[in-house]
Phi, psi and omega in degrees: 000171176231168213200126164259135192245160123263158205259112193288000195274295183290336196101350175340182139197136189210175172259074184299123166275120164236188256210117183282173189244136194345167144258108177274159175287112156133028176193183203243143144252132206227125177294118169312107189273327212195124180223110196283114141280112205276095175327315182282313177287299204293305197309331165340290175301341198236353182259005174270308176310349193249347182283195202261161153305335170295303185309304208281326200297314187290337216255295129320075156296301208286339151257022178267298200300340171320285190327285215306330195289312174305345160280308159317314186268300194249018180084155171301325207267359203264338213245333166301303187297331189279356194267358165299290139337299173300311186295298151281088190200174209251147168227174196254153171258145166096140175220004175240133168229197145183116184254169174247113163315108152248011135208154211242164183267126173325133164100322173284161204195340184259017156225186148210182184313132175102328196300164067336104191223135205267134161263153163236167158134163169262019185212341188252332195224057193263187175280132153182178196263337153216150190226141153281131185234142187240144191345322203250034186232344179255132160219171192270153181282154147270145215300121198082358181296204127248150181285318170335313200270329188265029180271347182299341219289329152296316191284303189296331129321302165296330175308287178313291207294350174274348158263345190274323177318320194295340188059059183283175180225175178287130165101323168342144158267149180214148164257157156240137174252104188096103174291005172308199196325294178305310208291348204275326190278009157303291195288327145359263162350285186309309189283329127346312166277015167081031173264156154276143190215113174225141188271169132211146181208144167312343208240146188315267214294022149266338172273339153278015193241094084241338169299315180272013152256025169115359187283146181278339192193140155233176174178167170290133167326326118019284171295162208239356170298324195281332191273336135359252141311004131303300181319280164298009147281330153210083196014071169079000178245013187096154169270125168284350148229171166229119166282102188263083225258024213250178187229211191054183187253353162303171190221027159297323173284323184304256180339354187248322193274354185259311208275313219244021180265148163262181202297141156072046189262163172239133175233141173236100199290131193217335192237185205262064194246178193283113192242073188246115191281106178323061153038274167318313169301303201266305152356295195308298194286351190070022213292147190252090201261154218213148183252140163244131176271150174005217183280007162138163183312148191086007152286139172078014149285124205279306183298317158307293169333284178287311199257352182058041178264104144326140158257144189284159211276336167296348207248259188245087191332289200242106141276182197286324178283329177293321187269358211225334118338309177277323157323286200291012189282286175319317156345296211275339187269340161115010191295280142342100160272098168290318172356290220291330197276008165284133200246315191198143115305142194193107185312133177315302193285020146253024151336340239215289188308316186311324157283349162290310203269008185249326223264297171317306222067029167277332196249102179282091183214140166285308164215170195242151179262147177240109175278123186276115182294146175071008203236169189304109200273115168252171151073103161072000200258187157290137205256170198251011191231127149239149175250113149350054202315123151304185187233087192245120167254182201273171202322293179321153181302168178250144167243156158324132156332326201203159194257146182311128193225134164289014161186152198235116198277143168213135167266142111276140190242113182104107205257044199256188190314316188302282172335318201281316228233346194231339176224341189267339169284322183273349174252017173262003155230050176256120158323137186076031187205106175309351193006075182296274192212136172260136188219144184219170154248023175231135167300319199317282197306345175261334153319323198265325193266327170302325195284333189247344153239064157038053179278144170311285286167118147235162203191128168283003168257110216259340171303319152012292189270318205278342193268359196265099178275016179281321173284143198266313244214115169250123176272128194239097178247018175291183174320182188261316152339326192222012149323265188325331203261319171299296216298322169298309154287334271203335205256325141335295200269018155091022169305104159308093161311123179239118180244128154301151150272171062243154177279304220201159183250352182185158221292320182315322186275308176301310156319316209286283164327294170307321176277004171286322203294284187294337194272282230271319172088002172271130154228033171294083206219131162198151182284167135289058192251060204296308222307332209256044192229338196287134217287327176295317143307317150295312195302336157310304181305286183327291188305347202283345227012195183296126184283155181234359162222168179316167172224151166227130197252153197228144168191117187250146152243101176260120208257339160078169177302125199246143180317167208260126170105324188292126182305329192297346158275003158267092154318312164326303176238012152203044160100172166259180183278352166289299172358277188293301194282345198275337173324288165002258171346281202293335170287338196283315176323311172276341201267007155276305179287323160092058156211200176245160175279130175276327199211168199202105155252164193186124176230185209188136198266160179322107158106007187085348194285342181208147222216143163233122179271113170248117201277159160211173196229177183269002155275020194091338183293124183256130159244150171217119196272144152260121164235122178218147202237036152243021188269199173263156180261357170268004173269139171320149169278321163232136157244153193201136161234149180223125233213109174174167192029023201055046166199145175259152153236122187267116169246139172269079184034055205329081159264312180219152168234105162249196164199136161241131167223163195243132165153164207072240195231030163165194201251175189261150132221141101032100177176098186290167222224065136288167170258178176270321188279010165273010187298140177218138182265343171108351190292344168314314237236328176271322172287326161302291156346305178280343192259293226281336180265338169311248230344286180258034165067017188266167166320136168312142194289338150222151174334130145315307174307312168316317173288327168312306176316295213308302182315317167285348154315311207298300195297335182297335194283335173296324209264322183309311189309297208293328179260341182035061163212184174277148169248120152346033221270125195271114161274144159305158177233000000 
């Protein structure tokens, strides 16, 4: 993997290939998606790195007296080689991330493989492509969060914890002295806690990016404005706390936090500035000057850190993983804008120009990002989101297509093997049910589905059909390509829709589909979504009952190899074969578990051919799709375990079904006595459904909402494959 390092003896910086790194127990290995440069610390490291050895010696007193002790104990010449040593050797850069778990460590239990999570540490969260991150250094994003934005999650730690030294209260004054990366996300903070806020910093347009996030007055330190606007904010009496969020060697912020704090005010040192404290000033007011270490109790405890030991909370509110959590709570809740402090993006293999041009001061940035190859792309890039459409319909109530009738005329537009053989058979002998007209685009084939399911009328003109106000009902069974575009007319033209799936190949067509929805005031729509109608699965579910915790669901689809020649492989224009088949899965998956999917990872053996889907939901319940079309064909085509409360439920390519559950004085099992010729997928028992709410005007068998979530499922497993991160799915509002 490559990693970025500099050599502090020369200043080298370079992009290094090492070895990637274990995973050990009691921590993660985690792929870089987003790697935060800290403008303030790092360039700090690398503009040291670039002096004389005098330079650097001046710059590090507390390490010269090391040398001087290590001259006194091993002599000069035992004490040149070893401080040469360290020094030409290579060291790491970074410590705020954000990654995807790719593997998991013994003793962990609160992520897995797939997950999305902000790291800290300078040893633990560096630029590389992959980091062992140890438990109490990590928290997971929360949903909808972006990895970009949750790459903040160190530096916004050090922020917080350097406001909480401060004790602000509601109504407070506060200063921050210096806008950089800390000071902007400082003032945030403050202001999110009901502080009034005012900045300074020499360079204009920071202070004005502090103004516009919430700050009441910024200025040059200087300036008689600033002094000002302290003056009238809190009447002649100072700010209560002062934050020195500023770097250098001047001893101008101290002395600027002594003259504008009121008596017995609090300064809070949060960045690496010159302390030399005006004696008198501060004596007089009693001023309460306060150290913030990094990001919160349990920096630097070896056992914390390293060893995953907590300290309890009843003990120690915020540790450094509790404020690198809440930080990122805010992120996701909208308190916090990071957005505006980007400055720059910069693909990882140009670190090294990047840090040249930061180093120049060719590149002016609060903060810089490093984007990680293969890993998730946002905003017109590959995205790390899918959005959900909402489901909006027109003023009016939705009513039937058609008004309730004891038999229901039905049209198809598409007569192909799936039709022929899964649904015109069970709905040409269901009573109350019409065979109007078959429109196909070969006459043959509709000649052939009128003569063998007695449809009235075939015919190749489906305006035809949509302009025929005698018909209820459409059944849409064609390619999958042209799925979304029939489902729109057809929903126009006051049609009750039976669409097979996928409803749409791509987000642009499921918009397409809705705003037809919303124009027509019809939402008379159902999916070909069989499995969770199959008369064995409900009977399962029925015996499994209600869950009182999360679940984890297993659904293997061995789905085999498909002919040579079979249209499901021109991708190009219809899609991939999860595309057309995975919806299935993934709706039986929620309608087991009873919720929508929040998040979508998806990886893919060499060509794509086999995909392991992880769905995740909002109690914690994890499903996991395997599809694979490289198994044996002497294998079920499905197997599905539903894993939860101490009880299993087994489904067997539904054909048999069991359950085990724990309880009583031992254990139960389960196990239906179907035969292999009784496999039923459920399409009888869904055509039913569907007639029956055409009939009487009653709800559709399933939510619209519900067929929208499963369809942006589907499609986020294509956006995962392309970004090789969890995709987000974000509801619209």
């Amino acid at each position: 993997m490559k990693q970025v390092v500099q050599n502090y003896k020369s200043g080298e910086l370079t992009v290094l290939d090492v070895p990637v790194p274990g995973c050990k127990a009691g921590g993660v290995l985690v792929r870089s998606a987003y790697s935060l440069i800290s403008t303030g610390t790092e360039l700090m490291k690398v503009s040291e790195a670039g002096m004389s050895m005098l330079g650097k010696a001046r710059t590090r007193p507390d390490q010269v007296a090391k040398v001087m002790q290590s001259v006194a104990t091993n002599g000069v010449p035992a004490t040149y080689r070893k401080v040469m040593g360290k020094l030409d050797s290579y060291t790491p850069l970074g410590y705020s991330l954000c990654g995807v778990v790719e593997q998991v460590g013994t003793g962990i239990d609160d992520v897995k493989v797939g997950d999305l999570v902000a790291c800290a540490g300078n040893e633990h969260a560096l630029h590389a492509e992959l980091n062992w991150v140890p438990k109490n250094l990590y928290a997971r994003v929360p949903d909808g969060l972006a990895p970009r934005h949750a790459a903040f999650g160190t530096v916004g730690s050090i922020a917080m914890q350097g406001v909480r030294r401060g004790e602000p209260q509601l109504g407070d004054v506060a200063l921050v002295i210096g806008l950089g990366l800390i000071g902007q996300l400082v003032v945030q903070l403050l202001t999110a806690s009901g502080v009034r806020v005012v900045g300074v910093d020499p360079d204009r347009a920071r202070c004005e990016l502090a103004e516009r996030l919430g700050a009441a007055a910024c200025g040059d330190p200087a300036s008689a404005a600033v002094e000002a606007s302290v003056a009238e904010l809190t009447g002649g009496h100072g700010v209560d706390q002062v934050y020195l969020a500023a770097g250098g060697g001047s001893n101008q912020p101290v002395e600027l936090a002594a003259r504008l704090c009121r008596d017995r005010g609090r300064v809070v040192d949060i960045g690496k500035c010159r302390l030399d404290l005006p004696w008198n000033a501060y004596y007089e007011k009693e001023l309460d000057v306060r150290f913030s270490r990094s990001y919160g109790p349990g920096r630097y405890d070896p056992e914390y850190e390293l060893e995953g030991r907590d300290y309890p909370i009843g003990y120690v509110r915020w540790t450094e993983r509790r404020n690198l959590a809440c930080f990122l709570d805010l992120l996701a809740r909208g308190r916090i804008d990071v957005e505006p402090l980007v400055s720059h993006i910069a693909d990882f293999d140009d670190a090294v120009e990047t840090y040249q041009r930061l180093k120049d001061g060719d590149l002016k940035a609060v903060a810089v990002l490093f984007r990680y190859p293969e890993q998730a792309r946002e905003a017109g890039e590959a995205a790390p989101a899918v959005a959900v459409p909402a489901v909006r319909r027109s003023g009016k109530a939705p009513t039937p297509a058609r008004p309730a009738k004891a038999s229901v005329r039905v049209a198809f537009a598409g007569a192909g093997n799936y039709a022929t053989s899964m649904l015109l058979p069970h709905l040409a002998q269901r009573d109350g049910v019409e065979l109007s007209t078959v429109v196909t685009t070969t006459a043959l084939s509709a000649a052939n589905a009128k003569r063998k399911f007695g449809f009235a009328e075939a015919t190749t003109d489906l305006d035809a059909v949509l302009d025929d106000p005698s018909i209820d009902a459409v059944f849409v069974v064609t390619r999958h390509s042209s799925h979304a575009e029939l489902t729109q007319r057809a929903l126009l033209a006051g049609k009750a829709v039976f669409v097979e799936k996928p409803l749409a190949l791509t987000e642009d067509e499921l918009a397409g589909v809705l705003a037809a929805v919303e124009k027509s005031g019809n939402d008379r729509l159902q999916v070909g979504f069989n499995r969770r109608f199959a008369p064995l699965l409900q009977e399962a579910r029925k015996r499994f009952g209600a869950r009182n915790g999360p679940a984890s669901l297993r659904y293997l689809v061995n789905a085999g190899r498909l002919q040579h020649g079979s249209w499901y492989l021109q991708q190009g224009t219809e899609g991939s074969r999860f595309a057309g088949e995975g919806g299935h899965f993934i709706d039986t998956a929620s309608w087991l578990l009873e919720a929508d999917p929040v998040s979508v990872y998806a990886v893919a053996t060499s060509g794509n051919e086999d995909l392991q889907v992880v769905l995740r939901y909002p109690d914690g319940s994890t499903a996991t799709i395997s599809y694979v079309t490289t198994g044996s064909s002497a294998f079920p085509k499905e197997t599905l375990d539903l894993i939860a409360d101490g009880k299993v439920l087994r489904l067997d390519d539904f054909v048999r079904a069991s359950l085990f559950a724990d309880g009583g004085v031992g254990r139960k099992r389960w196990v239906s006595s179907r035969l292999p010729k009784a496999r039923d997928k459920g399409q009888s028992a869904e055509l039913a459904a569907f007639i029956k709410a055409v009939r009487t005007g009653g709800p559709m068998p399933v939510s619209l909402e519900s067929l929208v979530a499963t369809t942006s499922a589907t499609l986020a497993v294509q956006a995962g494959l392309a970004g090789g991160a969890p995709v987000t799915l974000a509801r619209a509002r």
